[in-house]
C-alpha positions as a Python dict, from the first residue, in 0.01 Angstrom:
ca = {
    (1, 'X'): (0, 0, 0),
    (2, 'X'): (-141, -216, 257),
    (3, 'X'): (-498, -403, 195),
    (4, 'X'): (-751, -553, 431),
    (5, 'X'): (-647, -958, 455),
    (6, 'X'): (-1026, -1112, 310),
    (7, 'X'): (-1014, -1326, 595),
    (8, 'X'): (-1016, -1000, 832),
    (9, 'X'): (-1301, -881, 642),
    (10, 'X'): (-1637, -700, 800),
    (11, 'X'): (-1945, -605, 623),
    (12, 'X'): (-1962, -213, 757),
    (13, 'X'): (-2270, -121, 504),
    (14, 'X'): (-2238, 80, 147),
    (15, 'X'): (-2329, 361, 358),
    (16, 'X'): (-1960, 397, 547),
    (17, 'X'): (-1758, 646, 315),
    (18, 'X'): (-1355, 556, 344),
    (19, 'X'): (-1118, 794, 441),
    (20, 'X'): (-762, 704, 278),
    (21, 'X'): (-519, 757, 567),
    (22, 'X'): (-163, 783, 454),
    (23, 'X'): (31, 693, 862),
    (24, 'X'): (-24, 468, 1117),
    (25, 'X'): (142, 599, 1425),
    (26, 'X'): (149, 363, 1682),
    (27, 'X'): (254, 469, 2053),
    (28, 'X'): (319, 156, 2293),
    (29, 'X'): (378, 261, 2662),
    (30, 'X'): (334, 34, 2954),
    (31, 'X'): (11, 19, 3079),
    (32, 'X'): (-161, 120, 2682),
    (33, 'X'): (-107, 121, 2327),
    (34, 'X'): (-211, 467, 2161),
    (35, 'X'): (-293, 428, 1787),
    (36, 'X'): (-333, 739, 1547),
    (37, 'X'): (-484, 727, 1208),
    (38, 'X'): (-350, 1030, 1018),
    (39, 'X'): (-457, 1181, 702),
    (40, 'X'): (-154, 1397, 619),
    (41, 'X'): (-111, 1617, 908),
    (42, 'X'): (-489, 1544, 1049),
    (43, 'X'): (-523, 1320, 1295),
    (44, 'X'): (-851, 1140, 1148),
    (45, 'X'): (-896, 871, 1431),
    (46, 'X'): (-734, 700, 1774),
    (47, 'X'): (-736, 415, 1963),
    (48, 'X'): (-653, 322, 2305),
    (49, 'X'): (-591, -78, 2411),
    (50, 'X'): (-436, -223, 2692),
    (51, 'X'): (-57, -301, 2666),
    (52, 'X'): (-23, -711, 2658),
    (53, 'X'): (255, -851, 2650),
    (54, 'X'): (88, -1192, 2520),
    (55, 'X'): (-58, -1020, 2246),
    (56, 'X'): (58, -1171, 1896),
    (57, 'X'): (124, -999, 1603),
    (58, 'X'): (-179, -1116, 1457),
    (59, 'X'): (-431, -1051, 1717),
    (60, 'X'): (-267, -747, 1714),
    (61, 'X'): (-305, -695, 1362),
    (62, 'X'): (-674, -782, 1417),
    (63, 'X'): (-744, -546, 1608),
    (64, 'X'): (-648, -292, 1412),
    (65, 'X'): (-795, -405, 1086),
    (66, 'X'): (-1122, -387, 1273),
    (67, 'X'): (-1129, -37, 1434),
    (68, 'X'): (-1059, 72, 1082),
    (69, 'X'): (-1318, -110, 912),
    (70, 'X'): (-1564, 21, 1205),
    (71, 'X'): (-1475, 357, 1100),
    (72, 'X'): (-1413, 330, 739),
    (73, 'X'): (-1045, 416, 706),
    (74, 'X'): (-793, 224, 493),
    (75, 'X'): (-517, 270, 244),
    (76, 'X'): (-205, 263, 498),
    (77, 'X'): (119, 336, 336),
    (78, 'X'): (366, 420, 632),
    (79, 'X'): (398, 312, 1000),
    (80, 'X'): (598, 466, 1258),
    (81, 'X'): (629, 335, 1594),
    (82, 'X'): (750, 441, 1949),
    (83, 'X'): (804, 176, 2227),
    (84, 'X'): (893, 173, 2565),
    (85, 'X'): (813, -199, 2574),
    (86, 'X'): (1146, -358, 2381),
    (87, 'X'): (979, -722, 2418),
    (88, 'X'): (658, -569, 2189),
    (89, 'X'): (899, -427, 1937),
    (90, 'X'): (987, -740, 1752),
    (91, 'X'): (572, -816, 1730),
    (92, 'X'): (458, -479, 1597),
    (93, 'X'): (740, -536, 1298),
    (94, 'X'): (603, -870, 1220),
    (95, 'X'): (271, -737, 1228),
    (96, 'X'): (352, -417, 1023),
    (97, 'X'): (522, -652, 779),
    (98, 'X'): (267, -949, 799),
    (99, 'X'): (-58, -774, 795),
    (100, 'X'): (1, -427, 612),
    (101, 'X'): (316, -550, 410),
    (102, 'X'): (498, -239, 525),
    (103, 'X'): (850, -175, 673),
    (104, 'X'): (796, 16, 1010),
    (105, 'X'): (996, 362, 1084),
    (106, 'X'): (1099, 242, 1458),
    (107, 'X'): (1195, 561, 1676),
    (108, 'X'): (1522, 601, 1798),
    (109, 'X'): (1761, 801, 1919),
    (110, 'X'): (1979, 807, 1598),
    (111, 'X'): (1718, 943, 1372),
    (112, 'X'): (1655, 1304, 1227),
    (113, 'X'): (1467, 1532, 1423),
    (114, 'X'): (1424, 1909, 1512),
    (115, 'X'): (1594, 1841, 1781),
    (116, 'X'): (1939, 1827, 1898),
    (117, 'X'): (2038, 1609, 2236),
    (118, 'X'): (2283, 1763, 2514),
    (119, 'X'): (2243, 1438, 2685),
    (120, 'X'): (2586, 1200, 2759),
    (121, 'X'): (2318, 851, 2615),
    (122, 'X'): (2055, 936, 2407),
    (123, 'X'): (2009, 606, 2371),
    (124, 'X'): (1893, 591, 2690),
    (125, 'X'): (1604, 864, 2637),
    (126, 'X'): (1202, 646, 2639),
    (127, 'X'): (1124, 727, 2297),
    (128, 'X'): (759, 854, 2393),
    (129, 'X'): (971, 1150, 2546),
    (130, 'X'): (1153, 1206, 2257),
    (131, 'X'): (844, 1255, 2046),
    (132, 'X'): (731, 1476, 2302),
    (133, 'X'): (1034, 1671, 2287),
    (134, 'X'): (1004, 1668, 1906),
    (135, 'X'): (628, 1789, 1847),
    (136, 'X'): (650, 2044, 2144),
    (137, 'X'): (950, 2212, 1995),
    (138, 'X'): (800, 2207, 1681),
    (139, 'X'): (463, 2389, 1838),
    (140, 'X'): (623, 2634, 2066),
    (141, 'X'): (998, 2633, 2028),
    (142, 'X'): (1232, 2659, 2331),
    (143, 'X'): (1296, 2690, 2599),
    (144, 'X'): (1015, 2389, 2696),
    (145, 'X'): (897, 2138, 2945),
    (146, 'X'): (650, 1870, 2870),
    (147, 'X'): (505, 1719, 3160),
    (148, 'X'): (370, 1331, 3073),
    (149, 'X'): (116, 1202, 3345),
    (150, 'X'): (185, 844, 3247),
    (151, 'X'): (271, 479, 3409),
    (152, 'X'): (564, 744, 3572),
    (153, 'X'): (547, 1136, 3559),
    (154, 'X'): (817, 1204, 3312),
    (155, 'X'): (909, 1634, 3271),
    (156, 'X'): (1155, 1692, 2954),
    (157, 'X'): (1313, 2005, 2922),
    (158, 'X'): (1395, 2155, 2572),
    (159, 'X'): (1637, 2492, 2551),
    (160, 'X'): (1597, 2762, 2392),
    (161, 'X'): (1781, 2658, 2099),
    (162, 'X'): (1588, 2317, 2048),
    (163, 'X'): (1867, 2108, 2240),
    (164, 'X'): (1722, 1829, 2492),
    (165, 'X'): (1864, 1866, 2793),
    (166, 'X'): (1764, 1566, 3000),
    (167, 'X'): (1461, 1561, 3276),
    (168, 'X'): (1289, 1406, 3543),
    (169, 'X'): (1101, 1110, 3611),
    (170, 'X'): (892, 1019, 3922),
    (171, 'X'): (634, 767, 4020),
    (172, 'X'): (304, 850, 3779),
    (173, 'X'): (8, 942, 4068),
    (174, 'X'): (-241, 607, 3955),
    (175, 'X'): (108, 426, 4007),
    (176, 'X'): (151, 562, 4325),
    (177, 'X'): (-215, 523, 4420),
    (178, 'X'): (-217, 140, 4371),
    (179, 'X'): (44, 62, 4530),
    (180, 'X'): (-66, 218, 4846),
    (181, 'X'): (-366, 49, 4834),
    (182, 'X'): (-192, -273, 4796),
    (183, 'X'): (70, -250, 5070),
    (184, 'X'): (-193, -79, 5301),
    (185, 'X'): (-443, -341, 5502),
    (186, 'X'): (-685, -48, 5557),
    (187, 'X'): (-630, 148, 5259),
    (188, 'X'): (-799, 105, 4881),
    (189, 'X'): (-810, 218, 4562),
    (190, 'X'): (-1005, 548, 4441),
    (191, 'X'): (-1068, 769, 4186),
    (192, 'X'): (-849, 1111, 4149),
    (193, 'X'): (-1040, 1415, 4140),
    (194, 'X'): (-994, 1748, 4359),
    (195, 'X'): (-1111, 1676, 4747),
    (196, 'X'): (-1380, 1933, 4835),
    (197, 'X'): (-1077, 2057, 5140),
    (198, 'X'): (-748, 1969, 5211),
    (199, 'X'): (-819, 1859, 5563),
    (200, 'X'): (-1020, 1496, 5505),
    (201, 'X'): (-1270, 1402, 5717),
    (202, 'X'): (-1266, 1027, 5611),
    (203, 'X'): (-1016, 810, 5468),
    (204, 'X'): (-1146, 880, 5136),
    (205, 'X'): (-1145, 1221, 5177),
    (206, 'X'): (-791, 1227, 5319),
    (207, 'X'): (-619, 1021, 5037),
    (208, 'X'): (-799, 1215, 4791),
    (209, 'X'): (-667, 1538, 4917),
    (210, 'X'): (-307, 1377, 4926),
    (211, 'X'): (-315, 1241, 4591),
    (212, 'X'): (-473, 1548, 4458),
    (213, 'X'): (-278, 1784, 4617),
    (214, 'X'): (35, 1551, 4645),
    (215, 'X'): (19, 1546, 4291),
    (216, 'X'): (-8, 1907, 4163),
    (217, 'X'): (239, 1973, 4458),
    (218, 'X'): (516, 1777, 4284),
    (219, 'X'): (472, 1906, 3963),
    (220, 'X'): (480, 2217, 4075),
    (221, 'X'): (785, 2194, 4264),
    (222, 'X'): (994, 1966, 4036),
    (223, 'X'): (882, 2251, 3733),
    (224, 'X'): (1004, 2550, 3966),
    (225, 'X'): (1354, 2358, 3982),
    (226, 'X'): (1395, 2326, 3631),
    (227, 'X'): (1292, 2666, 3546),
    (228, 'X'): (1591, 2803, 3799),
    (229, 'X'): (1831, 2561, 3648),
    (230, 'X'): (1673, 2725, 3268),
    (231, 'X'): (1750, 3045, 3422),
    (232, 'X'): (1429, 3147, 3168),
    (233, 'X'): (1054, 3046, 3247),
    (234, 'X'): (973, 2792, 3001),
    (235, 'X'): (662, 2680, 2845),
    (236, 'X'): (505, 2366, 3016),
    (237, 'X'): (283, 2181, 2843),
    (238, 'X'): (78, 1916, 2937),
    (239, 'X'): (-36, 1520, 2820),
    (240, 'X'): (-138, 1213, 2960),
    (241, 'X'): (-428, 1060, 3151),
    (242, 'X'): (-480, 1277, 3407),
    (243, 'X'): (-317, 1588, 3248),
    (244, 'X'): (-684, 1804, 3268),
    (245, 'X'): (-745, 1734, 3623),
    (246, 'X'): (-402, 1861, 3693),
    (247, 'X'): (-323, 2137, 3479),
    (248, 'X'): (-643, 2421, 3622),
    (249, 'X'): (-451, 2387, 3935),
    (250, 'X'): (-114, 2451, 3801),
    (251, 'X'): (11, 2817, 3777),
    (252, 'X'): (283, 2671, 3511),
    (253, 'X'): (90, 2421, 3278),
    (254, 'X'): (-46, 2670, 3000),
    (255, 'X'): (-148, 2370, 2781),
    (256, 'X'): (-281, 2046, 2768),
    (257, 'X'): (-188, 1796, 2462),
    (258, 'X'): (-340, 1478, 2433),
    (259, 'X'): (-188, 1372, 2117),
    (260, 'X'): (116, 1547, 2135),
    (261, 'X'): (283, 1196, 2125),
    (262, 'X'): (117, 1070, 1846),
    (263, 'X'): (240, 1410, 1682),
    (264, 'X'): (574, 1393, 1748),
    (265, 'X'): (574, 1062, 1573),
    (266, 'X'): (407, 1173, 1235),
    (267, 'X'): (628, 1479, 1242),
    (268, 'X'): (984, 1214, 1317),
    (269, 'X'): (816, 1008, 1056),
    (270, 'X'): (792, 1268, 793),
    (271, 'X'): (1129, 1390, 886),
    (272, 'X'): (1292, 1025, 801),
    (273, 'X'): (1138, 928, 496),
}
């Protein structure tokens, strides 16, 4: 079992009580790296930090070693991790190795899951949308969609019989939204919320009504597609930043998942061990 390197030390008071957490499941996606801290099946604690690609294993492993001490959790025995960032792959080994003296589960394609894959390159699948795939199945069998609001919008569609069938995968809306504002002179970058009416009556106004409405548009759409193609109505389900904003405007998102990637790693990790 991993231990707290003296060096890495804190003094967090007598008063903290520790909370043994058996997984570390560790999400890295392009613009942030999710971390959950599971007891068992709970998730006990998470942490959000902005993807580096500079980042060493240590600092990494610093980082880490002091969110947990801040919240009193230790007593890591398994890490799992999901990357869409192959350069950060070799550093979050070294660190799981290095710092918690630990062998990492690293997602792939060939692995057990619940899952089966109707796909012609699974190896091709981002592995965030395979734990997706995995932990919605597992919730709500099939047939599925999850919809990711991420760096891209990503939609995976599950069958009824727990087979991945492949998806889609546009531009994510902040994606979208920056680079407008970068290759626009006049235009600039704002926050997304619902415009008070579609027709704007300032700049502002007008590319928050098209990024708004754009957005739930799309998903809309692209979900009535795959449906027809399902020849079923699936259950969509929801995660990602800006997931809540979009789903009360969606007559097809019935739930929104935060952690539903950090889930599907826990349950890929328990199915490997």
């Amino acid at each position: 079992m991993g231990s707290i390197p003296p060096i890495l030390s804190i003094c967090t008071g007598a008063d903290i009580p520790y909370i043994s957490i058996m997984l570390l499941a560790i999400d890295i996606g392009n613009t942030n790296i999710v971390v959950g801290f599971y007891d068992h099946d709970k998730l006990a604690s998470s942490l959000r930090f902005a993807t580096d690609h500079a980042r060493t294993a240590d600092e990494s492993a610093l980082v880490l070693h002091q969110f947990m001490q801040l919240k009193g959790l230790s007593g890591i025995d398994g890490i799992v991790v999901a990357t869409v960032v192959p350069r950060l792959d070799p550093i979050f080994r070294r660190m799981s190795l290095d710092h918690f003296h630990i062998e990492p589960l690293v997602v792939h394609s060939g692995l057990t899951f619940n899952i089966t894959f109707d796909y012609p390159t699974p190896t091709e699948i981002g592995t965030d949308r395979i734990c997706n795939s995995v932990a919605a199945f597992k919730q709500f069998g099939g047939p599925c969609i999850v919809v990711d609001f991420g760096t891209a919008t990503t939609f995976d569609v599950i069958s009824a019989k727990g087979a991945y069938l492949g998806g889609v995968i546009a531009p994510g809306i902040e994606t979208a939204q920056s680079a407008l504002a970068h290759r626009a002179a006049q235009l600039f970058k704002i926050g997304f919320e619902p415009p008070k009416s579609p027709i704007g009556k300032s700049t502002e106004d007008a590319m928050k009504a098209g990024f708004y409405l754009g957005g739930v548009g799309q998903v809309e759409y692209i979900i009535e597609q795959l449906a027809k193609e399902l020849g079923s109505e699936p259950k969509v389900v929801a995660t990602g930043g800006l997931a809540s904003l979009i789903a009360p405007a969606s007559k097809y998102i019935t739930e929104v998942l935060p952690n539903i990637t950090l889930d599907g790693l826990r349950l890929i990790y328990e199915m490997n061990r």
